[in-house]
Backbone bond lengths (Angstrom), bond angles and torsions (degrees), N, CA, C in turn:
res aa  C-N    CA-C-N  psi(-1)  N-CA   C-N-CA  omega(-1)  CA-C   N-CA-C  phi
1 X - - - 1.440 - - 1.513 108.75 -
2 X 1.138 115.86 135.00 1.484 128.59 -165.63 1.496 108.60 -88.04
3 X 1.004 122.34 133.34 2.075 113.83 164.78 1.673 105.91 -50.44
4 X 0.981 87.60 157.27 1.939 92.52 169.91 1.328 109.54 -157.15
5 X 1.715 110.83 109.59 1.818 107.52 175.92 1.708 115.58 -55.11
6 X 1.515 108.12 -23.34 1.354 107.95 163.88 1.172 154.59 -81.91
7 X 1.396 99.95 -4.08 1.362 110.33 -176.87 2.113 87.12 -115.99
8 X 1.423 124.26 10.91 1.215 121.08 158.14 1.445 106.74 -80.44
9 X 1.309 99.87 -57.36 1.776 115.46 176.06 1.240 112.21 -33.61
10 X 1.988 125.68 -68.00 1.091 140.97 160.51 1.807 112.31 -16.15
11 X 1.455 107.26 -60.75 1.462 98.72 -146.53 2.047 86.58 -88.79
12 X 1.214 122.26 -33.50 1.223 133.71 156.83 1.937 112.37 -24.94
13 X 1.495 92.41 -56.80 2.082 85.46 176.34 1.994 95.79 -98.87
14 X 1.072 125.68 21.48 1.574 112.56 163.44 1.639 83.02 -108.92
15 X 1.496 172.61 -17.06 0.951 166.08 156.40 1.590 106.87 -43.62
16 X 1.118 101.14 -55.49 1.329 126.01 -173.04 1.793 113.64 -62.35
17 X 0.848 112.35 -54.53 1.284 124.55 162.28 1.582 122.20 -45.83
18 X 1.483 82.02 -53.21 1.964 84.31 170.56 1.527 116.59 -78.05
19 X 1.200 107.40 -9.95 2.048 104.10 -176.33 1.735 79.23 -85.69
20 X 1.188 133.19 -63.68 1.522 145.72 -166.67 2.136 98.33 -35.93
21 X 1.286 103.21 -70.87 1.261 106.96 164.60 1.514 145.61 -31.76
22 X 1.702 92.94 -51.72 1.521 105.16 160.49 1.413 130.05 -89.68
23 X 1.476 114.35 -17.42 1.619 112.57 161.62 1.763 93.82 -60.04
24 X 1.358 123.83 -69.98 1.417 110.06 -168.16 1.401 129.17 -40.84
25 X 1.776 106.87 -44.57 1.273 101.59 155.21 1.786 138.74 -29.73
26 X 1.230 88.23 -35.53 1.660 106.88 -159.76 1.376 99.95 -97.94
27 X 1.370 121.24 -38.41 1.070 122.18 153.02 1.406 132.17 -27.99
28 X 1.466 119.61 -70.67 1.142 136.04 137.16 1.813 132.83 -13.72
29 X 0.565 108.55 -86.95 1.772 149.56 141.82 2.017 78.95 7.73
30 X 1.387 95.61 -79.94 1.467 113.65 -168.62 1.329 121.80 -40.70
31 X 1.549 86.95 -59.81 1.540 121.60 178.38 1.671 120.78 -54.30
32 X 1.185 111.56 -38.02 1.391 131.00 172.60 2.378 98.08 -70.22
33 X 1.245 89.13 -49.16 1.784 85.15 -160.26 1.899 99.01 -70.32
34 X 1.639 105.90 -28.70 1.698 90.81 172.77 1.327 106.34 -82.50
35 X 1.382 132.91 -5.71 1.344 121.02 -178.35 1.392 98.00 -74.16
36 X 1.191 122.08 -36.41 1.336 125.21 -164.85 1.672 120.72 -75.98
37 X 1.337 104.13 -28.70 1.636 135.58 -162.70 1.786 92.17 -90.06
38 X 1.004 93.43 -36.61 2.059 104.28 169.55 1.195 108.11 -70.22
39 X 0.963 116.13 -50.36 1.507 148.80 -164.82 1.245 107.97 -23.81
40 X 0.984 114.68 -28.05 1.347 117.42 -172.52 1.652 94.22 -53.14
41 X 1.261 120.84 -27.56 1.704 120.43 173.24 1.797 120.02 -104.48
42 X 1.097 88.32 87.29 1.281 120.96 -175.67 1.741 120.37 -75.15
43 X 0.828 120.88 120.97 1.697 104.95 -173.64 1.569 94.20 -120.22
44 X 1.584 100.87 124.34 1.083 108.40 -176.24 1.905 104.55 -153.72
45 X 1.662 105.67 160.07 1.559 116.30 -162.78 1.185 88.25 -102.09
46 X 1.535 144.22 21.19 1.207 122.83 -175.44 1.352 137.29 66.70
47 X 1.516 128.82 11.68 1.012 164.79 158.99 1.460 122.41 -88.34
48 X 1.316 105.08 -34.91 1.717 139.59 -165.84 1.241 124.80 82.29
49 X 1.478 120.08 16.88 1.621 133.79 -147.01 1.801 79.53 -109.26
50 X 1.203 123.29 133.57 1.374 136.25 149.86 1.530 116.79 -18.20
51 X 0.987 117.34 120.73 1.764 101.31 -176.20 1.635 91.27 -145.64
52 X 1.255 124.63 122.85 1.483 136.91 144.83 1.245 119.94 -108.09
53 X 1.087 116.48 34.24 1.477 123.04 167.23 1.813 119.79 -90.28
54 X 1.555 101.04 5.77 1.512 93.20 -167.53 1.516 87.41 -87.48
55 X 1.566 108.03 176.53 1.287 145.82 -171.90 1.767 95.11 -82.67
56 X 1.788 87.50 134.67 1.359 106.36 -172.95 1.868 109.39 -136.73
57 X 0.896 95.93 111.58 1.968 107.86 -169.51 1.532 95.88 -82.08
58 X 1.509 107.84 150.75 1.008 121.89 154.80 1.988 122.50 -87.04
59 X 1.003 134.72 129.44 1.532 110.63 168.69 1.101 142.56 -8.72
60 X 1.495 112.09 -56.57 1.456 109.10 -172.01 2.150 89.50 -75.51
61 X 1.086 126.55 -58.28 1.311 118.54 -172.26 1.252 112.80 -47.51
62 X 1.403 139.54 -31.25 1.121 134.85 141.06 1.418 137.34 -33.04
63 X 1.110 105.54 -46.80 1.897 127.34 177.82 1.874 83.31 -75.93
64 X 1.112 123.52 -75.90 1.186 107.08 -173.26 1.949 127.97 -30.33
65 X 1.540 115.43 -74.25 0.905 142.51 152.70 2.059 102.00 -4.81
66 X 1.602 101.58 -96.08 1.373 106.01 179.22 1.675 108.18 -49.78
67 X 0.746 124.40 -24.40 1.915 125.44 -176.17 2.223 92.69 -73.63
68 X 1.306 92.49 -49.29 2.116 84.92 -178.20 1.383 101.86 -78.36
69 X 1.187 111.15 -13.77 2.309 102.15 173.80 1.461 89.82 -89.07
70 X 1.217 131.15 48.16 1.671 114.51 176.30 1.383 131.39 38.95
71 X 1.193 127.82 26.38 1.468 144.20 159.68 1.508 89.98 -68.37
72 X 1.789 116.72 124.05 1.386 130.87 174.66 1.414 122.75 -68.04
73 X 1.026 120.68 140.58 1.471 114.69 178.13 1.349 115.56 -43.53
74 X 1.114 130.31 7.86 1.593 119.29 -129.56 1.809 74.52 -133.94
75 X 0.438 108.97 -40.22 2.111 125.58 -163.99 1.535 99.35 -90.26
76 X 1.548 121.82 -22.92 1.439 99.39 -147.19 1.696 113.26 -73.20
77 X 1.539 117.24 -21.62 1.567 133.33 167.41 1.599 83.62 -33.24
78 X 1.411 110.36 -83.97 1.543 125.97 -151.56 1.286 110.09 -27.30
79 X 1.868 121.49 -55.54 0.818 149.60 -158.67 1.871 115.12 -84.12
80 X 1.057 103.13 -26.85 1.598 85.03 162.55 1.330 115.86 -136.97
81 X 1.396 109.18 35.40 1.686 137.43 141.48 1.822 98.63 -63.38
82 X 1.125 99.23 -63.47 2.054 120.27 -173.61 1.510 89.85 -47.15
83 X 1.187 125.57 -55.24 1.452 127.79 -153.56 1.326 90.63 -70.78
84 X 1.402 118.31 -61.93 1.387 118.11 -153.93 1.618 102.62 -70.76
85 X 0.920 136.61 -17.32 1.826 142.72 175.23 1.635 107.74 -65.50
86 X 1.438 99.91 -48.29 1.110 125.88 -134.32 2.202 98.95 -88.54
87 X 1.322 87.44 -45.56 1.465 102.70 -176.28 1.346 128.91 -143.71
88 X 1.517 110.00 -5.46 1.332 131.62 175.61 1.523 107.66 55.54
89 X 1.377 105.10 44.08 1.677 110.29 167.02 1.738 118.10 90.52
90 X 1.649 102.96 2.58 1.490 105.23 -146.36 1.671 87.38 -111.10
91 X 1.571 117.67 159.72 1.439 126.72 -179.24 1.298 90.93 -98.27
92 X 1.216 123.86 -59.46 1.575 124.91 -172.72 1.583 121.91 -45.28
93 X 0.857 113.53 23.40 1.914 87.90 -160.64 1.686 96.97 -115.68
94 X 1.326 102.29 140.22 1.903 108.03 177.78 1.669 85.25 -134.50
95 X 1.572 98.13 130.47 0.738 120.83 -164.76 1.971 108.35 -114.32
96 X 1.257 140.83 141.35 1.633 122.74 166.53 1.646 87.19 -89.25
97 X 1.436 108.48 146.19 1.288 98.50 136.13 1.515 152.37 -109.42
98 X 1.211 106.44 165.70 1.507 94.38 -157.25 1.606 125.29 -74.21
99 X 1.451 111.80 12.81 1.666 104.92 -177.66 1.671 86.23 -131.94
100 X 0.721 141.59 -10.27 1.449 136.14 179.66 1.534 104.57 -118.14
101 X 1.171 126.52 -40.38 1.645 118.04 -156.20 1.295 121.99 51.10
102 X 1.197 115.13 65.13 1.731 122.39 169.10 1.734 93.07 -129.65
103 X 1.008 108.43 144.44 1.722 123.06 177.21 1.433 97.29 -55.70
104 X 1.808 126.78 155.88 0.882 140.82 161.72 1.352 113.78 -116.49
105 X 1.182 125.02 137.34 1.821 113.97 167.48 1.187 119.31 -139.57
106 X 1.237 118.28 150.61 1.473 151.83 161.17 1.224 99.58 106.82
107 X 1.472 113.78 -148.85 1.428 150.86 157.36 1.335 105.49 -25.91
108 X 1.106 128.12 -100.33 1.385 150.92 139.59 1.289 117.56 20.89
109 X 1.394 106.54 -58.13 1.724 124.71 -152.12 1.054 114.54 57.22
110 X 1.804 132.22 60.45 1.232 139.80 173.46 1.655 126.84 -69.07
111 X 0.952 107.37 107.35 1.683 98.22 -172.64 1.580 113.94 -57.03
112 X 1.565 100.66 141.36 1.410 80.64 -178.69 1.462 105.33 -126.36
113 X 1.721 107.35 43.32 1.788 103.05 160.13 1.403 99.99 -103.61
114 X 1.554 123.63 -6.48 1.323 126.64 162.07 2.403 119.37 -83.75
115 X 1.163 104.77 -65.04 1.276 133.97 -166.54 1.289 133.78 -58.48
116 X 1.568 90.90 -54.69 1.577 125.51 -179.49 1.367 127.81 -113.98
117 X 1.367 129.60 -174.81 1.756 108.78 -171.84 2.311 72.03 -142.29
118 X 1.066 97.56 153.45 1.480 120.08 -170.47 1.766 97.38 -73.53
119 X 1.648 96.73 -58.61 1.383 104.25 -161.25 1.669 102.61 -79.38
120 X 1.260 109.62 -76.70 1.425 135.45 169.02 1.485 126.84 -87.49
121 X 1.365 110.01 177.65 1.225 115.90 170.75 1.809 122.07 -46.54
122 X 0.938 125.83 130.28 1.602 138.25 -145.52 1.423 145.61 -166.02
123 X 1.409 123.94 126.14 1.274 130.83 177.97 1.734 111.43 67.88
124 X 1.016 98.25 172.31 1.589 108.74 164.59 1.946 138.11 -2.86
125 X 1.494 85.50 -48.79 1.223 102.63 153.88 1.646 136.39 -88.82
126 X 1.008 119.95 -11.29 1.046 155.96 -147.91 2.143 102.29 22.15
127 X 1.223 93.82 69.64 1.592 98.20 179.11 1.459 118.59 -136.36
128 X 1.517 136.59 170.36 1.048 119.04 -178.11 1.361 104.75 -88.32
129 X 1.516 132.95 157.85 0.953 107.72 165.71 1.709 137.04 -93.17
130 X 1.177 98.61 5.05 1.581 107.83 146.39 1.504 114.22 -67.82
131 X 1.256 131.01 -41.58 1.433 121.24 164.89 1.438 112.71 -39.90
132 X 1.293 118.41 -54.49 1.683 130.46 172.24 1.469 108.27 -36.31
133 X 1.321 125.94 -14.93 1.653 128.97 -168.92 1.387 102.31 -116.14
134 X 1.436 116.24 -16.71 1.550 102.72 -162.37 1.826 96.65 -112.49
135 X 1.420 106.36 -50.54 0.937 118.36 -163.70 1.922 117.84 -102.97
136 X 1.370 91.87 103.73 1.927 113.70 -165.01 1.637 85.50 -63.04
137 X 1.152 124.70 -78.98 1.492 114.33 -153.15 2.021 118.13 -56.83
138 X 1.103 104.84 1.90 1.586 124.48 160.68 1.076 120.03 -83.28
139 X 1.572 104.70 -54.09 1.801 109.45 -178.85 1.481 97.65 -49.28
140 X 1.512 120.96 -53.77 1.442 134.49 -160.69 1.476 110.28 -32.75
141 X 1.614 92.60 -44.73 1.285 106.48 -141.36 1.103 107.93 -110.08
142 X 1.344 107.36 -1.69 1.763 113.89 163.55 1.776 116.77 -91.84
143 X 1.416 93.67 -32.83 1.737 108.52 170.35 1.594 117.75 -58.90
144 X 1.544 112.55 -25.08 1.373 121.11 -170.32 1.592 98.17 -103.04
145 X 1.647 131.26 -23.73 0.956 120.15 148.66 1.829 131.21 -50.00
146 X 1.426 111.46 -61.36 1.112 114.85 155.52 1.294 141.12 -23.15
147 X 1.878 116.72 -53.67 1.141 131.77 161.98 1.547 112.05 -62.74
148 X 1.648 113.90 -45.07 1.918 99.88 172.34 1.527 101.51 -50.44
149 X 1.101 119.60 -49.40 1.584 103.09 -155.08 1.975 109.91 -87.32
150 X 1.418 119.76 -42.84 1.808 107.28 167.33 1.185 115.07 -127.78
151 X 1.635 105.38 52.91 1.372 106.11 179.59 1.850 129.55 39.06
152 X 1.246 109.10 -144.01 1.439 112.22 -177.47 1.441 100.07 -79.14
153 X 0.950 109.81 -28.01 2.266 107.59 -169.16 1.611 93.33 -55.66
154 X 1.244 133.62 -5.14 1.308 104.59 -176.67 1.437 128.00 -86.07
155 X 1.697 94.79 -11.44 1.499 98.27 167.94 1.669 121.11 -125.57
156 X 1.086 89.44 122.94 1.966 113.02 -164.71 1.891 82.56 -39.73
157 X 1.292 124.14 -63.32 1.333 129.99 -141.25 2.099 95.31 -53.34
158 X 1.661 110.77 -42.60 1.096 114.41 161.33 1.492 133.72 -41.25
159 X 1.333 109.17 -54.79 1.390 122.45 168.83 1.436 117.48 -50.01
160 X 1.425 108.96 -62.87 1.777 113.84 -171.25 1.564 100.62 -66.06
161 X 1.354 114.15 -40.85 1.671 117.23 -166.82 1.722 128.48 -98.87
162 X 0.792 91.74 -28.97 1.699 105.12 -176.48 1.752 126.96 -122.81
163 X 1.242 108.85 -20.36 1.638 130.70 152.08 1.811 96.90 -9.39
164 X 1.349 122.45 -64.09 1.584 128.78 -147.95 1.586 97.90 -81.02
165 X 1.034 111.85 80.85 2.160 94.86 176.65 1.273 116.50 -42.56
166 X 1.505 112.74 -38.78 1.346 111.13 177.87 1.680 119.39 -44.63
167 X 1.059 108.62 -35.26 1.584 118.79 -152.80 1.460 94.42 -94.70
168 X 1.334 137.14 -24.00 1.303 140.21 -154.60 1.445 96.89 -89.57
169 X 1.264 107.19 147.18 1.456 139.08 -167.01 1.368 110.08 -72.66
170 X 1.392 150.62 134.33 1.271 140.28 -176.40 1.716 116.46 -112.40
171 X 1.211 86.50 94.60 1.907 113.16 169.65 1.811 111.46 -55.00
172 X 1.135 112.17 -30.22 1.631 103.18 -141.60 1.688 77.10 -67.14
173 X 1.314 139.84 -47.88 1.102 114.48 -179.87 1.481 142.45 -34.57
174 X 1.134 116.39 -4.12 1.741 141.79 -168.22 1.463 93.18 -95.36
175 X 1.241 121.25 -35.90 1.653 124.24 -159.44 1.474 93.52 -96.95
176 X 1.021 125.95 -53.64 1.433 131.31 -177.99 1.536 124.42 -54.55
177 X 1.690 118.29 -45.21 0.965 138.24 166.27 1.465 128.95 -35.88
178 X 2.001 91.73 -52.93 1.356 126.09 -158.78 1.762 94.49 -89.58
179 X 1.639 119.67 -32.61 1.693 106.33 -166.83 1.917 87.93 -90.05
180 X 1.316 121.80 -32.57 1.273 96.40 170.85 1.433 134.54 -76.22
181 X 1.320 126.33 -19.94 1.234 122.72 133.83 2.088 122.30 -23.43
182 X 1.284 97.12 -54.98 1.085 92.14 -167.46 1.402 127.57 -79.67
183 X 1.358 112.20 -9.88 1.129 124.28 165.49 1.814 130.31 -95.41
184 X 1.093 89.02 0.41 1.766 103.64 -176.61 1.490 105.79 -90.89
């Protein structure tokens, strides 16, 4: 049997292929265990099937939005600071949380061993909490329930993130912009 620089070469890019293969693997691999380790934010249709089909706001449509559910001008920073902590603009998102482990949903991140009822109509809100995913002017209106009764402390994402007025971002311009537009 003869040497061959080509059939070194050869087995040299089939080596290669397999390190190429198993970094991706691992790649993967990874990618799957922080999805999971995140995971705790789960986006799901309530089925349990992956769903990114829910509704995703931009800020100012947000600031808008909570400003026509009667959220005061005065609050509206606060309020889609909360959103944006809370769900990053998204309807879809069920969340566990991490000191209790009860699901959270929507916008909001409404608990729903408090809020919502799993099967049916439920809890506090008296809504489903799949309604909490589908239906915005519910979430609204369960979030503004919430706030009548423990104010902002009820959501951690408020506390760690949006607590500082100073620091908070100023929306009301989105509302202002948008009703004089609408009247011109």
């Amino acid at each position: 049997m003869k040497f061959s620089w080509q059939m070194v070469q050869e087995e040299g890019k089939e080596r290669q292929r397999r390190i190429i293969a198993a970094l991706l693997v691992i790649f993967i691999l990874t990618l799957v265990a922080v999805t999971s380790y995140i995971g705790i934010v789960e986006y799901r249709n309530g089925t349990g099937n992956f769903d990114f089909t829910g509704e995703k706001f931009t800020k100012c449509e947000m600031a808008r939005l909570l400003y026509a559910h009667g959220i005061p001008m005065s609050m509206i920073n606060d309020w889609v600071c909360l959103v944006g902590r809370e769900s990053h603009f998204r309807t879809n998102v069920v969340a566990r949380h991490p000191d209790w482990g009860s699901l959270c949903y929507g916008l909001f991140q409404i608990s729903g061993s408090t809020w919502c009822g799993a099967e049916r109509k439920g809890g506090g809100c008296n809504i489903t909490c799949e309604g909490l995913l589908k239906d915005v002017d519910a979430s609204i209106s369960c979030a503004q329930l919430i706030y009548k009764l423990h104010g902002f402390q009820a959501w951690q994402g408020w506390i760690d993130y949006c607590q500082d007025r100073h620091r908070l971002t100023d929306y009301t311009h989105c509302i202002k912009r948008y009703w004089n537009n609408m009247t011109t």
